[in-house]
C-alpha positions as CSV (number, residue, x, y, z in Angstrom):
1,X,0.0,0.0,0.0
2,X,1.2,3.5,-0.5
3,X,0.3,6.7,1.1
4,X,-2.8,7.5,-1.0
5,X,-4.2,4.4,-0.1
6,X,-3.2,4.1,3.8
7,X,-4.9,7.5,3.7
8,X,-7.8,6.6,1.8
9,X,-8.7,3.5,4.3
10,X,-7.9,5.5,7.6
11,X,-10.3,8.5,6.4
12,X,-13.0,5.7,5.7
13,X,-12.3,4.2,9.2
14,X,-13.0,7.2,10.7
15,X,-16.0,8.1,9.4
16,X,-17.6,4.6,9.7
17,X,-17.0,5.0,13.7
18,X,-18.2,8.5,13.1
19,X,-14.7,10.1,14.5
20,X,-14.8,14.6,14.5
21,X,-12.4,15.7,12.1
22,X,-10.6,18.5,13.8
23,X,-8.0,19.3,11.2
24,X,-7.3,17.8,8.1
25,X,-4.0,18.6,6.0
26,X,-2.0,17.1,3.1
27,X,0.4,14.9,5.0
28,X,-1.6,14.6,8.4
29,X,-5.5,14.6,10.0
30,X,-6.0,15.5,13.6
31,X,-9.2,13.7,14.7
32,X,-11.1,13.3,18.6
33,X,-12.4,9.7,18.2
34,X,-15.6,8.8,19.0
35,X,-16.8,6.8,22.1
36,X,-16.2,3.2,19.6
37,X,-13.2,3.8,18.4
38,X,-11.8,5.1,21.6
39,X,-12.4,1.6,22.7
40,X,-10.9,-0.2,20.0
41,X,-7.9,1.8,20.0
42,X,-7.0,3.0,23.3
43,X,-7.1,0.4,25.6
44,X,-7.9,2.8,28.2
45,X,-10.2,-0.7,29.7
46,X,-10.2,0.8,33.4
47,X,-11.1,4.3,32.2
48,X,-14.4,3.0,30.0
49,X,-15.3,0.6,33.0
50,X,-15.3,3.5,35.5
51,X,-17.9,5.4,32.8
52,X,-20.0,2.9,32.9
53,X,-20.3,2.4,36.8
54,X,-20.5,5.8,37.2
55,X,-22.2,7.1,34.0
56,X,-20.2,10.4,33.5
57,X,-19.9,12.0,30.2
58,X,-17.0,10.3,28.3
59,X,-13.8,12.3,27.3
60,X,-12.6,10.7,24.1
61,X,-8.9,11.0,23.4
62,X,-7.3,13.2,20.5
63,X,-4.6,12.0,17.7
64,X,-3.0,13.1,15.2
65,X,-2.6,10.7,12.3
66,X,0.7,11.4,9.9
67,X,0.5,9.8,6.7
68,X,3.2,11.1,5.0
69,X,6.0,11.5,8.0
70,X,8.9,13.0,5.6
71,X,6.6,15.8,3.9
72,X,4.8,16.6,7.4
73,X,8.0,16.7,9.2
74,X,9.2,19.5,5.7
75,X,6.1,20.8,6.2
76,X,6.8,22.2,10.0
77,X,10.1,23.4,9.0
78,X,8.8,25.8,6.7
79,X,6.2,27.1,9.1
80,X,8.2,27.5,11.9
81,X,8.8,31.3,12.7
82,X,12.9,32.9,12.9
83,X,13.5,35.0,15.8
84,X,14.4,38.1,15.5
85,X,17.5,39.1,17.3
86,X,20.9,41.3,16.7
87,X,22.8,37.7,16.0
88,X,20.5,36.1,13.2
89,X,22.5,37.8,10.6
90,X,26.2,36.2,9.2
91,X,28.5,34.9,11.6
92,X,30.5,37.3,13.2
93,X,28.3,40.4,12.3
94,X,28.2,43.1,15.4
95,X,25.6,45.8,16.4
96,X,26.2,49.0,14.5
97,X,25.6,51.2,17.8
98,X,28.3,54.1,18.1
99,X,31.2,53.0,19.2
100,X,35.4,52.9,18.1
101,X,36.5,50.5,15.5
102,X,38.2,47.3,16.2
103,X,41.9,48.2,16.8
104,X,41.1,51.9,17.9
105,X,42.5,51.2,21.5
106,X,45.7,51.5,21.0
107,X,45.9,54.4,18.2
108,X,43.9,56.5,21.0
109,X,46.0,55.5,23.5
110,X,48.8,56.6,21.8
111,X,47.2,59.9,20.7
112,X,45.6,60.7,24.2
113,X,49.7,60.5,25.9
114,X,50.2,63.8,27.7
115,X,51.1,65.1,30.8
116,X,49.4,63.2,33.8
117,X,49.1,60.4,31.8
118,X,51.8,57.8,31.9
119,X,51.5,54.9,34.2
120,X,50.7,57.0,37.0
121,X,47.7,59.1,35.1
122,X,45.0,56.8,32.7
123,X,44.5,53.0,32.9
124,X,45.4,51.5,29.6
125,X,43.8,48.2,28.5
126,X,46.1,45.9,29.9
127,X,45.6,47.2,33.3
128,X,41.4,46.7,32.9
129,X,40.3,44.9,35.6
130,X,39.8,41.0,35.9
131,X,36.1,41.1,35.5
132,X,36.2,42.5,32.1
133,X,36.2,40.2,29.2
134,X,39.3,40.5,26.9
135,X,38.8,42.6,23.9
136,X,35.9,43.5,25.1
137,X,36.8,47.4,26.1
138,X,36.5,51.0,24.5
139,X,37.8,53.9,23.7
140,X,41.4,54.1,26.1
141,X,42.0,57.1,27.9
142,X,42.2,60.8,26.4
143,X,39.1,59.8,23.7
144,X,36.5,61.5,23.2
145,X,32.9,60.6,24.7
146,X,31.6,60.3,28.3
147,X,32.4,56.2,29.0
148,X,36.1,57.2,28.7
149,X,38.8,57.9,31.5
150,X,39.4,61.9,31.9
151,X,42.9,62.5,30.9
152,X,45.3,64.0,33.7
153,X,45.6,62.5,36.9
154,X,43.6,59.8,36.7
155,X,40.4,60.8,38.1
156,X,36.7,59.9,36.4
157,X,33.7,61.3,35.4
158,X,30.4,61.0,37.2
159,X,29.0,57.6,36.1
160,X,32.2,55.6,34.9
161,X,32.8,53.7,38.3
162,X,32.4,50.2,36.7
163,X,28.8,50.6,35.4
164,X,27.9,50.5,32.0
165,X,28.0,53.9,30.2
166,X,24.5,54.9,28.6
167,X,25.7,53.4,25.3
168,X,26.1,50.2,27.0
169,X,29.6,50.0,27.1
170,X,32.0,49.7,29.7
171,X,35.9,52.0,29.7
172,X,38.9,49.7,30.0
173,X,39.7,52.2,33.1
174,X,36.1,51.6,34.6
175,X,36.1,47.7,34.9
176,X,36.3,46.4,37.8
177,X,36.5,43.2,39.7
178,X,32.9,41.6,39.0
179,X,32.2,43.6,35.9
180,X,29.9,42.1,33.5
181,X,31.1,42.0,30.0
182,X,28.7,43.7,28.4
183,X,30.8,44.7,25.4
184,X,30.8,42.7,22.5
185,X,34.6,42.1,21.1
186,X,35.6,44.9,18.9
187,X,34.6,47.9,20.9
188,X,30.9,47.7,19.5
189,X,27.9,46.7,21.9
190,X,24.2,46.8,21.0
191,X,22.5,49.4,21.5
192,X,19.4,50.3,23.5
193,X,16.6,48.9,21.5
194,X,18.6,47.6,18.6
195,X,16.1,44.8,18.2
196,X,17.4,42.4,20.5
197,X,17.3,41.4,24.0
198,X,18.8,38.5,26.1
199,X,17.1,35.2,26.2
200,X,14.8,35.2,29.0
201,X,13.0,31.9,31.0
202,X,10.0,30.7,28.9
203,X,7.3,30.9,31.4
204,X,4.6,28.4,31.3
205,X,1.3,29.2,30.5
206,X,0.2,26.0,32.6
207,X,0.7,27.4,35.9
208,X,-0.6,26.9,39.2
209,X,-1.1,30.6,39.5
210,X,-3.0,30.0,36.7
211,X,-4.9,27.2,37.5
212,X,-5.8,28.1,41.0
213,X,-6.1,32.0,41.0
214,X,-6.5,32.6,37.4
215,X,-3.6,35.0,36.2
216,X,-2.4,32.9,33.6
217,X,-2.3,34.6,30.7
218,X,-4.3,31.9,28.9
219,X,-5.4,28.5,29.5
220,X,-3.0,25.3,29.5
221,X,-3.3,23.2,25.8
222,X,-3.2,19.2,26.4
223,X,-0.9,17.3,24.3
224,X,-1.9,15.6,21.4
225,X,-0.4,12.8,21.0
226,X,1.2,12.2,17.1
227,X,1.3,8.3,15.4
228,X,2.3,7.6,12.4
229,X,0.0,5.8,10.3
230,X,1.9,3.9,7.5
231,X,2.3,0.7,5.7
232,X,3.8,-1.6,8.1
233,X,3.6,0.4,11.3
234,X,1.9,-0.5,14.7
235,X,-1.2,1.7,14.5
236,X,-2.0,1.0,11.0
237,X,-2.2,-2.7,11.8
238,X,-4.6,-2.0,14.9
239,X,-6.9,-0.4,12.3
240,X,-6.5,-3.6,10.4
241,X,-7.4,-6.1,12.9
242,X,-9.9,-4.0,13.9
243,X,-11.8,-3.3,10.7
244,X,-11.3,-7.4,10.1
245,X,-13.2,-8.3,13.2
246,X,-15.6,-5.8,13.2
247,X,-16.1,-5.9,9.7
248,X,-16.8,-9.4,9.3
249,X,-20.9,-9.5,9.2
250,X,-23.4,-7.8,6.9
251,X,-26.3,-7.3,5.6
252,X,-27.1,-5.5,2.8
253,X,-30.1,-4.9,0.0
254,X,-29.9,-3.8,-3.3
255,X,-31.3,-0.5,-4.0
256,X,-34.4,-0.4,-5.8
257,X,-34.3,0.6,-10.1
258,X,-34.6,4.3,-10.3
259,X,-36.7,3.8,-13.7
260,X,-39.0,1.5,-12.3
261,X,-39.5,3.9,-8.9
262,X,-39.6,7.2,-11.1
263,X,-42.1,5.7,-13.6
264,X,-44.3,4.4,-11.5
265,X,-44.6,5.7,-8.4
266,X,-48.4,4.5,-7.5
267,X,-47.3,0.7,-8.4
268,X,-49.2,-1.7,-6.4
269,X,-47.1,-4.8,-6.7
270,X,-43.8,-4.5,-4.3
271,X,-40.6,-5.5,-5.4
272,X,-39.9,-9.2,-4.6
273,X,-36.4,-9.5,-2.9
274,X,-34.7,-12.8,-1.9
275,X,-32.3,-13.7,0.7
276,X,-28.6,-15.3,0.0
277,X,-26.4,-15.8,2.3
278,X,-22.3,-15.0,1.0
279,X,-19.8,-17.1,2.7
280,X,-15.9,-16.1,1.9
281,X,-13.6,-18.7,2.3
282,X,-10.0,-18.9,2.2
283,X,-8.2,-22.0,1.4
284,X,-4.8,-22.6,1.6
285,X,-3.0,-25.6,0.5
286,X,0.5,-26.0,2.5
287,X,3.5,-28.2,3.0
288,X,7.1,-26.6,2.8
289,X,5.7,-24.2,0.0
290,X,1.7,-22.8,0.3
291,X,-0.6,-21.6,-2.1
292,X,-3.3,-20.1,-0.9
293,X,-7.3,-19.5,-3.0
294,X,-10.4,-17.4,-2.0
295,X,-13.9,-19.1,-2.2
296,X,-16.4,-17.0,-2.5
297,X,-20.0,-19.2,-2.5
298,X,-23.4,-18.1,-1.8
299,X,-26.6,-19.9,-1.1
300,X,-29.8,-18.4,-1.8
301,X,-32.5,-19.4,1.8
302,X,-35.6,-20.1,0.2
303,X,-34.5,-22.3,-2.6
304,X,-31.1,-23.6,-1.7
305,X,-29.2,-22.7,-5.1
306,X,-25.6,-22.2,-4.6
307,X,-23.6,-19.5,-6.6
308,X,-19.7,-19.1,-6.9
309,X,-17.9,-16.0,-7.1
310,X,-20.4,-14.6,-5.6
311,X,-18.6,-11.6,-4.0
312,X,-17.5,-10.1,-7.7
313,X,-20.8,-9.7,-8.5
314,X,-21.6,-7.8,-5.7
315,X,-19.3,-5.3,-6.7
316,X,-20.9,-3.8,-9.8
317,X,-24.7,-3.8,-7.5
318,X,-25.8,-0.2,-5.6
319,X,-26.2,-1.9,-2.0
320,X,-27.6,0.2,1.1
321,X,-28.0,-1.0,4.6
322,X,-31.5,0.6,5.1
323,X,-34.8,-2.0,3.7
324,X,-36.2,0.2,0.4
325,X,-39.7,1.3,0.6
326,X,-42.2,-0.7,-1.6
327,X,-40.3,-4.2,-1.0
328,X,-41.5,-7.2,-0.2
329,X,-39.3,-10.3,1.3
330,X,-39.6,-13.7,0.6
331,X,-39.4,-16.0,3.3
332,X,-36.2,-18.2,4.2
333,X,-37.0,-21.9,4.4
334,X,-33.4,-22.5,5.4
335,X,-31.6,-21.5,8.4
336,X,-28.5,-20.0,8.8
337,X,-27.1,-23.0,10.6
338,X,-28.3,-25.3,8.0
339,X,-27.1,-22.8,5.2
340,X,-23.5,-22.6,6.2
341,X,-23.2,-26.8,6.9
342,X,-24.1,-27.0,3.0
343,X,-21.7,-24.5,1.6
344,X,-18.9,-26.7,3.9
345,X,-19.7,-29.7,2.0
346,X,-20.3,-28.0,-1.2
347,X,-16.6,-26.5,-0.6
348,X,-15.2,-29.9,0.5
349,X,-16.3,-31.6,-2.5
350,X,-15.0,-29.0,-4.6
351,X,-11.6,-29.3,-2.7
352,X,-11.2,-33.2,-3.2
353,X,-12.2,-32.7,-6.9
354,X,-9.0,-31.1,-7.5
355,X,-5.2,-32.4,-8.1
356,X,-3.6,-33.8,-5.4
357,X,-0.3,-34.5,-7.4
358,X,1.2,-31.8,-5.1
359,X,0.4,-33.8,-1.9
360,X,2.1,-36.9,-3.5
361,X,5.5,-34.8,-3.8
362,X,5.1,-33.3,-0.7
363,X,5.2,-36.5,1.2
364,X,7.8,-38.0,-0.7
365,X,10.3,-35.0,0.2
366,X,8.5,-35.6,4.0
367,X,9.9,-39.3,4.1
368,X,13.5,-38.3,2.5
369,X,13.6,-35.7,5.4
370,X,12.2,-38.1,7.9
371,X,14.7,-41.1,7.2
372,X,18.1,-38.3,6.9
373,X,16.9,-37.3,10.5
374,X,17.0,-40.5,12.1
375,X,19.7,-41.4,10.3
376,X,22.0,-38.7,12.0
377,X,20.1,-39.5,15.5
378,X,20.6,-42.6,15.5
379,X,24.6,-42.9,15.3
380,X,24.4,-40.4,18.1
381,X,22.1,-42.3,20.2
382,X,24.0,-45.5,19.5
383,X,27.5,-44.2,20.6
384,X,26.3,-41.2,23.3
385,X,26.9,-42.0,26.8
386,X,24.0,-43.2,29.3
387,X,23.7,-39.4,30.8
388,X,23.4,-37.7,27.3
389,X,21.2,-40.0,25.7
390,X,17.6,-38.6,27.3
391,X,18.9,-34.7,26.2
392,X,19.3,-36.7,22.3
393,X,16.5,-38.4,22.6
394,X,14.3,-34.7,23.5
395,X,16.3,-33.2,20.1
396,X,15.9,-36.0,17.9
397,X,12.2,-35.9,18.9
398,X,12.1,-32.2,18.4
399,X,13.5,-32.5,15.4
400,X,11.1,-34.7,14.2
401,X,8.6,-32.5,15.1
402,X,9.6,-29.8,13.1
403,X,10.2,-32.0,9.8
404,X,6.5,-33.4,10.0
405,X,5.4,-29.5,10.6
406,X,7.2,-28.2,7.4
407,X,6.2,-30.9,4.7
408,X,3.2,-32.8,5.7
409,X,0.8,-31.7,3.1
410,X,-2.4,-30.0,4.7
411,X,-5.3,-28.2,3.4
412,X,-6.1,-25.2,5.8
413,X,-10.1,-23.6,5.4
414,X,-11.0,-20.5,7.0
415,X,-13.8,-17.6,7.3
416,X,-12.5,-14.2,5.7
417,X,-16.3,-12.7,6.3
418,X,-19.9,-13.5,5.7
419,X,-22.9,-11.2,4.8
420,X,-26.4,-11.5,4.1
421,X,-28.0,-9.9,1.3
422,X,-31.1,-9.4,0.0
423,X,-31.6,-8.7,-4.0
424,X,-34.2,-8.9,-6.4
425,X,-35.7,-12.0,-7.3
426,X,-36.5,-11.2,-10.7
427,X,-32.7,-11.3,-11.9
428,X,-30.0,-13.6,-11.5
């Protein structure tokens, strides 16, 4: 199966247990099962037995089917939002707030030298304190701007002792021990609204502020849990076994002629409809190869005719599970019992009528395989010591066992499904 068709047979499952489609994309559907299918699929046993003792309104639980896993998982990616930030552009790129270039510390420095400012004057960058981050420092004393060092004796502005200047920055004179470094390398530091901020704690909208005192800013979404649904996996074989054993009984009726009810709408004669009963079978031949066939026989309750390949002619019939108006039944003289015993003969005869050459091979190879086994046992058993002959004895039995299981010819009949329907007596 592909993904068309996985998707094909879980939207029809979902609407024959009459699931609400929340959301329904390309490569996904999000659906809240109804009370059925929450109890095929689930499992939730202790949960459905505690609605019925106490009779509370159900809460169903909510999926979210993928189909197509590589195209929804493309899908997200492209919808996801970028965050904005002052570091989303190329690597290495710095805020453009005001600021010196990258190597501009040391050419000031050099300019700035006067009187009063030798070792004893301004702080150079070496001297920056061990808080500050290296590189990360400013103008150097004499330069222009109010985060600087004043030049001549060593003394500083108001609002340069080791807090950040109102451009962000901090001096290479002003750091001090414990000084955040603020400044990215280069001289440059982001500005004051420069589109960008730190990365703060996410705060949980689930809360229990919120939940018991109502100041959460909006109430807490449940989880949805996500399964893929494709060919092979777990849930899509769930769906299978359930759709095979719920599936397995009908009972249909053909849906009248629309000439014949647009025509004559006043008829006084109903339609005559007759029963058959449609028995499936599946017969598989098997020894160390199998070949498997599908019998599809139907017998019709009043008369007891017998029909094969039933089920193909079904297909190309409009079939509805509601009676028609204006239709009239005939009555069954055979039960459904007694129905289903003939179609087992009918189907056994058929089965002996057919070559058997196959078997005659099969048990042939099962003797060759049978006589190489004991063969290779028996010169064990004969020269094994009295201690190791009962653990032989258990192999060579096992053995045995397993030869007679792989090429003894069998025949196999089982039940696929079964269905009544009723159709029109007046065709065949």
């Amino acid at each position: 199966m592909n993904t068309a068709q996985v998707e094909r047979f879980v939207m029809r499952f979902l609407e024959a247990y009459n699931c609400r489609i929340i959301e329904k994309t390309k490569h996904a559907v999000i659906v809240n099962l109804s009370p059925e299918a929450d109890k095929e699929l689930t499992g939730r046993s202790y949960y459905w037995s505690f609605v019925e003792r106490t009779g509370v309104e159900p809460e169903t639980m909510t999926y979210r089917f993928v189909f197509d896993p590589e195209g929804d998982a493309a899908a997200a990616a492209a919808a996801r939002p970028v965050p904005a930030g002052p570091l989303n552009g190329p690597l290495g790129a710095v805020s453009t707030a005001p600021g010196p270039q990258p190597g501009a510390v040391d050419r000031q420095a050099q300019g700035a030298a006067g009187p009063g400012n030798g070792p004893q004057g301004g702080l150079s960058a070496a001297t920056a304190g061990p808080g500050a981050a290296a590189g990360a420092v400013s103008a150097a004393p004499g330069a222009a701007g109010g985060g600087g060092q004043a030049a001549g004796g060593g003394t500083e502005p108001a609002g340069s002792s080791g807090r950040p200047s109102p451009q962000g920055t901090l001096t290479a004179g002003a750091a001090g021990p414990g000084a955040p470094a603020a400044s990215v390398p280069g001289g440059a530091a982001p500005a004051a609204g420069s589109g960008g901020s730190p990365p703060e704690a996410i705060r949980s909208a689930d809360s229990i502020l919120g939940r018991y005192f109502g100041t959460a800013p909006a109430p807490p979404v449940g989880r949805v849990p996500r399964d893929e649904v494709t060919f092979g996996s777990r849930r899509l074989q769930q769906l299978f076994a359930t759709a095979l054993n719920n599936g397995r009984f009908t009972r249909l009726f053909e849906a009248p002629p629309q000439a014949a009810s647009s025509s004559q709408p006043g008829r006084s004669a109903p339609l005559t409809y007759c029963s058959w009963m449609n028995v499936n079978y599946k017969v598989e031949y098997a020894c160390d190869m199998k070949r498997s066939e599908v019998h599809s026989l139907a017998i019709q309750m009043t008369t007891g005719e017998i029909r094969e390949e039933f089920h193909p002619s079904m297909l190309t019939r409009k079939l509805a599970p509601k009676l028609p108006a204006n239709i009239h039944l005939l009555g069954d003289n055979l039960t459904l019992s007694r129905a289903a015993s003939i179609l087992e003969d009918y189907l056994e005869q058929k089965i002996r009528r057919t070559d058997h050459r196959w078997a005659d091979r099969a048990n042939q190879v099962l003797a060759e395989e049978h006589q190489l086994v004991r063969l290779y046992y028996e010169g064990m058993l004969a020269a094994a010591e009295p201690e190791a002959r009962e653990e032989l004895e258990i192999r060579y039995a096992a053995r045995q066992a397993e030869v007679d299981w792989q090429y003894r010819p069998r025949v196999h009949v089982s039940v696929i499904n079964c269905g009544l329907f009723h159709l029109r007596a007046d065709e065949r």
